[in-house]
N, C-alpha and C positions, 0 to 999 in steps of 0.2 A: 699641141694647140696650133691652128692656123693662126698664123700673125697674120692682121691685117694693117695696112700704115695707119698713122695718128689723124694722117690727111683726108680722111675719107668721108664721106657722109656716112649712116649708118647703112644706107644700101648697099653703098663699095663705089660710089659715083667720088671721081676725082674733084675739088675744088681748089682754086688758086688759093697761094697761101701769102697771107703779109704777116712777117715779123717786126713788130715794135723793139729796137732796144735803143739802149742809152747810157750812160753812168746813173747810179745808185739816187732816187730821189727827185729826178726829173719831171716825175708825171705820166708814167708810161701805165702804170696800174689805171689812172684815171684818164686815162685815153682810152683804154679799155674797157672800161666800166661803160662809158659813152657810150663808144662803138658796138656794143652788143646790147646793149639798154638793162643792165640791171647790174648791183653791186653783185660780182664774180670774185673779183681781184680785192684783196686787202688792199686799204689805202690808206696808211698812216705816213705822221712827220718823218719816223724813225726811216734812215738809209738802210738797203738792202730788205727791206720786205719783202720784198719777192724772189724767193729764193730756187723754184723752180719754174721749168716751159708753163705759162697756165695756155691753155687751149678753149676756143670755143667757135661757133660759129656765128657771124655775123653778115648783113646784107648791107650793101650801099647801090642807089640807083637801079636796083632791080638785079643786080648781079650779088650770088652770093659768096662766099669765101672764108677759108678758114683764118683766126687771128690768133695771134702768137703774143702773151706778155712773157715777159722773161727778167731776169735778175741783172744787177749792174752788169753793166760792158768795162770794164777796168783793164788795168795794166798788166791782170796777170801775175802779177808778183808774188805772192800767199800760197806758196807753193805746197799744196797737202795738205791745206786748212779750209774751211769752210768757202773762206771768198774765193778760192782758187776752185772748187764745185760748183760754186752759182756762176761764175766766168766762163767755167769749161761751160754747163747750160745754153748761156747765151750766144757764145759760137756756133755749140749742134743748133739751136735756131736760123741762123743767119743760114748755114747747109741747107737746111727742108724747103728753107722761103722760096719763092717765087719772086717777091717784092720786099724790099726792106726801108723800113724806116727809122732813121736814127734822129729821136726827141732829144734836143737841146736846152737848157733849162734858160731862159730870159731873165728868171731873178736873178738868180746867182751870179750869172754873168758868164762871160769865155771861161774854161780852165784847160789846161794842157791835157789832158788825157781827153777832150775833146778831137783833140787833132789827132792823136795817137788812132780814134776809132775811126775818124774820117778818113786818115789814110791805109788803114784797115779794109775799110769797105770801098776803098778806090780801088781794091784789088779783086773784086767782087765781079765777074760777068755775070750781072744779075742788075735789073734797075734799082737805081736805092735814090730815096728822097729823105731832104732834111728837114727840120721843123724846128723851128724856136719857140718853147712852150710857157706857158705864165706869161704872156704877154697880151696885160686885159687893162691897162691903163695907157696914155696918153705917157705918161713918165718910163712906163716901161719900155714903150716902144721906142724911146731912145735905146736901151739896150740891145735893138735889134742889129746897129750897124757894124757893132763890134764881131758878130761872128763872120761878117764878110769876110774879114782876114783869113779863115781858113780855105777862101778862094772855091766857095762851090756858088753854083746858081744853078736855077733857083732857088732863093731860102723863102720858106712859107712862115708864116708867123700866125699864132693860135694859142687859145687856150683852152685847153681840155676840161679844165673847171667848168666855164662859162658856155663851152661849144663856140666861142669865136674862129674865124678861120677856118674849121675840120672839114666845112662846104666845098669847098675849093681845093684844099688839100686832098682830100678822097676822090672826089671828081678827076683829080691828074691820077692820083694811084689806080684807079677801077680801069680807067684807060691802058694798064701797061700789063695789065690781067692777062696769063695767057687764056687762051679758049677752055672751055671748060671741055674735058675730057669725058664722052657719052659710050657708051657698051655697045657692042654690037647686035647684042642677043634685046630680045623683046624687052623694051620696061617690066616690072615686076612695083608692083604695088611695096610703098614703102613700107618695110615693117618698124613698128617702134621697140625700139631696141631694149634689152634687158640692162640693166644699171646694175653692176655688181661692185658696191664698198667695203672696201680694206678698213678694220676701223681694229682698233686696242691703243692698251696704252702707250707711251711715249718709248722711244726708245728698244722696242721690240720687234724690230726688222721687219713692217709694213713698206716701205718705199725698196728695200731690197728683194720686197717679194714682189712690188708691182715690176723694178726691171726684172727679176726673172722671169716673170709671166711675159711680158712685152720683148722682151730680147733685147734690147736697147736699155742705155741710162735716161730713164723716164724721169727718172724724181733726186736729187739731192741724197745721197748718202752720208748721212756724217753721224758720229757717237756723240754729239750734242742733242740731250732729251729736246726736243719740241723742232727738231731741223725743218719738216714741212708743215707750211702755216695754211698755205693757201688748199682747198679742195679742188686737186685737178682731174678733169674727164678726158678718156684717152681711147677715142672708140675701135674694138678689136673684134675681132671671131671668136667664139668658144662652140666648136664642134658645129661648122656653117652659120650659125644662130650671132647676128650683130647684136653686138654688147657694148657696153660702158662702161671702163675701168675707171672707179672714183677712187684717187688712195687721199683719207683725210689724212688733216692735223691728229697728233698724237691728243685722245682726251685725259685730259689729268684730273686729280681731286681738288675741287673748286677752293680747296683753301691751300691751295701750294702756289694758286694762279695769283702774281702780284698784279704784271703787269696789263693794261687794258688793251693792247694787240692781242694777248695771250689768251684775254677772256672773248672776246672776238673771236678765236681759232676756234675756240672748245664749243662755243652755242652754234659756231658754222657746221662742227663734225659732227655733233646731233642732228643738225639738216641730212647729212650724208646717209644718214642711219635712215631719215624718212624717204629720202629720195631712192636709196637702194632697192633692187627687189630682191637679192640675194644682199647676204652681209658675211662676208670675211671676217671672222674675229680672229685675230691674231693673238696666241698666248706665248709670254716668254715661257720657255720650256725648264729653265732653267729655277725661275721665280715661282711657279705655278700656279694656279689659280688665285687671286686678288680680290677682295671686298671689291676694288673699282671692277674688274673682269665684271664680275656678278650685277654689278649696278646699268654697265653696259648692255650688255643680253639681256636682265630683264627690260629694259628698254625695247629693244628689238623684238624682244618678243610678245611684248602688249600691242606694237605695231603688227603682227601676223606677217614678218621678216620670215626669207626663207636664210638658214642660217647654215652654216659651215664653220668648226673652230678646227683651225691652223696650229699645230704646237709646235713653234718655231725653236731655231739652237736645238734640235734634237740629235745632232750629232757629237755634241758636247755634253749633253743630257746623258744618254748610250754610254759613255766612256765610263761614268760610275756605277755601271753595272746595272741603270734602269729598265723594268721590261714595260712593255707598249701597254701590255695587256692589262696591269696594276694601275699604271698611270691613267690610262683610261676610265676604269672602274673608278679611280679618285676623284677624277674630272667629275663622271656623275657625281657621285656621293657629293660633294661639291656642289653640283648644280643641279639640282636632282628633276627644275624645272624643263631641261632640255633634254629628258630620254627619250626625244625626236632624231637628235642634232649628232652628222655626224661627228667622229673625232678623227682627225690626217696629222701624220707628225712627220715634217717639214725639214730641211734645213735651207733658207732660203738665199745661203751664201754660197752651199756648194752644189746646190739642187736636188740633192737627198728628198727623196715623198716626192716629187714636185708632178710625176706622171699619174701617182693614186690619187692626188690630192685633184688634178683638173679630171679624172673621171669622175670621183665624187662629185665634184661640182656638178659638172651634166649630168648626174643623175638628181642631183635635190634639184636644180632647176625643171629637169621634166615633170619630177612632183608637183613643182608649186605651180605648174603650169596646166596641173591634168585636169581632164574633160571626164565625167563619168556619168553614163546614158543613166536614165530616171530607172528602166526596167531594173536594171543592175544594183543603183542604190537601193530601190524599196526592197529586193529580195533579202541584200545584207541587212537592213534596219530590219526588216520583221523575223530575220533568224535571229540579231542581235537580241530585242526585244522579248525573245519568247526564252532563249538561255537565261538570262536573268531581266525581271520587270522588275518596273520604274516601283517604289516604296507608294503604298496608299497616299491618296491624299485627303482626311479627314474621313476615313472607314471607305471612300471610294476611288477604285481603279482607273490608274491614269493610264491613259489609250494613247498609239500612237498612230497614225491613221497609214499618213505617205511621207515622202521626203521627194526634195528637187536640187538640184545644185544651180546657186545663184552667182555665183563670182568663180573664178581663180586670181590665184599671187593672192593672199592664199587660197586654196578650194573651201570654197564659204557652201553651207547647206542649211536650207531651211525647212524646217521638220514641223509638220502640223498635227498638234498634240488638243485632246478637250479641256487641258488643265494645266498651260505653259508655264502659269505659275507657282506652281507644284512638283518642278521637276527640280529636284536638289542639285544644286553645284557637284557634289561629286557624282552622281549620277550623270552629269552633264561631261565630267572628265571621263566616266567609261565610256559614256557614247565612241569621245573624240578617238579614245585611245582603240574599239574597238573599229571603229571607221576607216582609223588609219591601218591595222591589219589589214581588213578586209579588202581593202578598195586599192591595196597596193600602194598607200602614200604614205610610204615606211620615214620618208625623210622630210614628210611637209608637215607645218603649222596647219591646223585646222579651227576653221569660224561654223560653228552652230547656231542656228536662230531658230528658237520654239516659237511657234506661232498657231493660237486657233482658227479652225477654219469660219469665214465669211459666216454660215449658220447658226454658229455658235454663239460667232462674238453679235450679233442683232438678235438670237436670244435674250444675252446676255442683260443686251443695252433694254430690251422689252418688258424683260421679269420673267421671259418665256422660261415655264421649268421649276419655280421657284415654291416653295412652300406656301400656303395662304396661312 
């Protein structure tokens, strides 16, 4: 797979980048939140919430640019634990920025690992600006004088709650923007990118598989179930085609969820599920199929998701003598709704699958993306129809006239029939299944719409037809 940077719009057009960071609880989520206009970032009381880069793009003053939340800036200390991961994080940020900004926290007050990151980022040739955040009272803004001691100017003061200050604070950062970086070659009409989400449960190498896909440490690694809370987009290439790598929160079973961050992660990575147009289910390989597995996909697949399942740890899987071929057939039997979908078995630590699994992918993405001329469909539908016709309906023969294709993500078809309500659900499932032979969309969800044609239905509405 072409890597393409984190930095990019989805065209491949360069934008300046500013990185927020801070120690743990400052306000940096909700500067965030601000600065792009919509709740993206988690924002609770609890320290370190944000455990990986979240990314997004944002405009000020007509300039736009990439913005950077990231996890506490600390001292480093927790070495091979969790806060030693979300620290490494906000360093690789400080690396990509263009601009850096380190938020200071005005309630709390000064504290020493303050300075620690100040002299940090004095070693930075890179512009960096400071900010004193929470400071939206009259009482607070005594607290401002105190940070002077760590001897920078100018210090801005702001509150990201409020939006106080961020006017002026931005206005100085937009200005240290380098030039936006333009192509040589002609504009190209921007395409809207494909959104591809990583989604299963907790704990079953989703952030290990989004850095092997990225090439890079994109997301937080750690063997604590629910490590990434936040939904981060990380726009990349998949075979020339601009994409959007989303790796959710791990979803768990709603009564294992105590705490209210937690239930927050889970109704956010349901979003991920709507927002995707392909979806990565991740299966541990190990565990096998799940009640939750099954609750998730049928999800996905009421939405007309183009789906992919990943059978991750398959190289630990293998070791006990398991064959691909068994394990597969179980998966259906298991899921018997997805005899679309393919199955890739992974190992996303050592990169075992990881070349068959992004062909797969480009192929059910061409699926769910395919165009299929009118002539073409009505000859498949009326060979379908004459192999096996639709069951009477009330001693008379349900006709099927033409078909059109009205959508893709999924290839949606609307088929006009003299008796649309007549045509039984499973007959409605051989349509799909024989459509999808036919038409080559071995790997795509399929939407059918019966509908009468115009004549019928102002019969209908008239009595035209009807017995006296």
């Amino acid at each position: 797979m072409a890597q393409s940077s984190a930095l990019q719009t989805a065209s491949g057009r360069k934008l300046p980048v500013l990185a927020v960071v801070g120690r743990p609880n400052v306000g940096k989520s909700t500067l965030f939140n601000k600065l792009i206009g919509e709740r993206k970032a988690i924002v609770d009381d609890s320290p370190g919430v944000t455990r990986d880069r979240n990314y997004a793009e944002a405009e000020w003053a007509g300039r736009k640019f990439q913005l950077i939340d990231t996890g506490g800036l600390d001292s480093g200390g927790a070495d091979g634990s969790l806060e030693a991961s979300v620290q490494k994080q906000s360093r690789l940020a400080l690396t990509e920025a263009d601009v850096i900004l380190l938020l200071l926290d005005g309630k709390g007050g000064l504290n020493p690992l303050d300075r620690e990151a100040v002299d940090l980022l004095r070693k930075k040739d890179k512009p960096v600006f400071f900010a004193v955040n929470k400071i939206d009272s009259r009482r607070r803004g005594d607290n401002l004088y105190e940070f002077y001691a760590l001897g920078i100017d100018p210090l801005f003061s702001i509150s990201a709650e409020h939006g106080l200050g961020i006017p002026d604070l931005m206005d100085e950062i937009v200005r240290q923007f380098p030039a936006v970086q333009e192509s040589d070659e002609e504009p190209e009409e921007e395409k809207t990118p494909l959104r591809i989400s990583v989604v299963g449960r907790p704990n079953v190498g989703k952030s290990t598989l989004i850095n092997r896909l990225l090439g890079f440490e994109r997301s937080v690694v750690d063997s604590t179930p629910g490590t990434t809370r936040d939904a981060l987009d990380t726009p990349f290439e998949l075979e020339g085609e601009p994409c959007l790598l989303v790796d959710t929160a791990g979803i768990r079973r709603k009564a294992r969820i105590n705490e209210r961050l937690e239930r927050f992660s889970v109704s956010r990575s349901l979003r991920c599920v709507d927002r995707g147009d392909l979806v990565i289910h991740v299966l541990d390989g190990v565990e096998g199929v799940t009640d939750q597995d099954a609750q998730i996909l049928g999800y996905a697949v009421q939405r007309g998701k183009a789906l992919l399942l990943a059978v991750n740890k398959w190289d630990v899987v293998s070791q006990s003598g398991a064959d691909a071929r068994s394990y597969r057939e179980e998966v259906y039997h298991r899921l018997s709704f997805l005899d679309f979908v393919p199955v890739t078995f992974i190992s996303a630590a050592t990169g075992y699958g990881m070349g068959t699994m992004l062909e797969t992918t480009g192929r059910v993405l061409r699926d769910y993306g395919k165009k299929v001329s009118t002539s073409v469909l009505n000859e498949v539908l009326q060979r379908i129809v004459k192999a096996h016709a639709a069951p009477l309906a009330q001693g008379k023969a349900v006709k099927f006239y033409y078909g059109t294709q009205t959508g893709v993500r999924p290839p949606s078809f609307t088929l006009f029939v003299n008796r649309p309500q007549a045509v039984s659900e499973s007959y409605q499932r051989y349509l799909i299944h024989q459509l999808r032979g036919s038409l080559a969309l071995e790997n795509a969800p399929i939407r059918i719409v019966l509908r009468a044609r115009r004549e019928e239905q102002r019969g209908r509405r008239y009595g035209v037809g009807r017995k006296r």
